[in-house]
N, C-alpha and C positions, 0 to 999 in steps of 0.2 A: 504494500500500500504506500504509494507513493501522493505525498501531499505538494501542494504549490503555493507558495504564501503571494498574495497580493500587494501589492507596495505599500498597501496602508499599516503591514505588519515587518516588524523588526527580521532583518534578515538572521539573528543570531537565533531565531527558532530554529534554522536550518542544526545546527550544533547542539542545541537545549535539548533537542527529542530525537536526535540522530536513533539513540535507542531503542524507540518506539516504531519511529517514522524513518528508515534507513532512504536514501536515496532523494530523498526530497530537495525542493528547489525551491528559490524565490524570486520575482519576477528582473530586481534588480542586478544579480547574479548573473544572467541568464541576456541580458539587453532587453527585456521585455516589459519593464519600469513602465516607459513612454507609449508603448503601443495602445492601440484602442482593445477595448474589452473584446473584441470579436476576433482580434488576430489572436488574444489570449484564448479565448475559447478553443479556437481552433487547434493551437499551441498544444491546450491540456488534452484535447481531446486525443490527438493523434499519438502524444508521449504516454497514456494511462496514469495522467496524475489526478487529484482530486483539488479541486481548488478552494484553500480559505480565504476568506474575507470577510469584513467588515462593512462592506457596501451593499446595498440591495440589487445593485446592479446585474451581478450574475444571477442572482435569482430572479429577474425580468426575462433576461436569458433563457435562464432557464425554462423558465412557463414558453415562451416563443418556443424555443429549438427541441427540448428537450435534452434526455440526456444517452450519453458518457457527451463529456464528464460533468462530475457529482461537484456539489458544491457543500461546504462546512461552511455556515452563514454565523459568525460569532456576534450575538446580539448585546456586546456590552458597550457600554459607553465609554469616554476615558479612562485608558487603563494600563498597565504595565505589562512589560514584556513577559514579568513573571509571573503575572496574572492570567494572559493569553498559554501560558507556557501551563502552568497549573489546570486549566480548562480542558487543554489538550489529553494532557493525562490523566486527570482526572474520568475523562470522557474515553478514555481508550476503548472496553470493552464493544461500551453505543457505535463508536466509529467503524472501529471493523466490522460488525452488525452491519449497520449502515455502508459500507462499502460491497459487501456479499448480497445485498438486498438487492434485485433485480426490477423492482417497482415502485424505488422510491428515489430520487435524483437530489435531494437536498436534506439536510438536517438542518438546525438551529442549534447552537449553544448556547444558554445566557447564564 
């Protein structure tokens, strides 16, 4: 399970959850910072990543397109990296669920 963090999240998640989440990427890593959410879509899609974010955005996406790929929708407000980082792990079990799930393209965290 490969995850893709969104530029709205700190790229040192990529290191924080290596453990959990091996192989993972974030947009600014990658030159994908700048692009429009649709080349990113594309991006995930074709790689088999899951994309988190903080924005509603892919989840608009998501309703239009449908999925692969899945979206981790983090519904907190301001917050820390270690708090984002916490969430993730915290939620490990739900996410691999959630990845294996054939019917369902998005999750929520808050």
């Amino acid at each position: 399970m490969k995850l893709l963090f969104d530029h709205n999240l700190s790229p040192r998640l990529i290191n924080l959850l290596a453990d959990l989440y091996p192989n993972s990427n974030h947009l600014y890593l990658i030159g994908l910072d700048q692009e429009s959410d649709q080349i990113v879509w594309e991006f995930a899609k074709k790689q088999n990543y899951i994309i988190v974010t903080k924005d509603s955005d892919f989840n608009e996406l998501l309703i239009l397109k449908g999925f692969p790929p899945k979206v981790i929708w983090i519904r907190l407000g301001n917050c820390s990296t270690k708090t984002i980082e916490s969430l993730l792990r915290n939620n490990y079990q739900a996410i691999l669920c959630f990845a294996q799930d054939e019917n369902n393209g998005i999750i929520a965290l808050f």
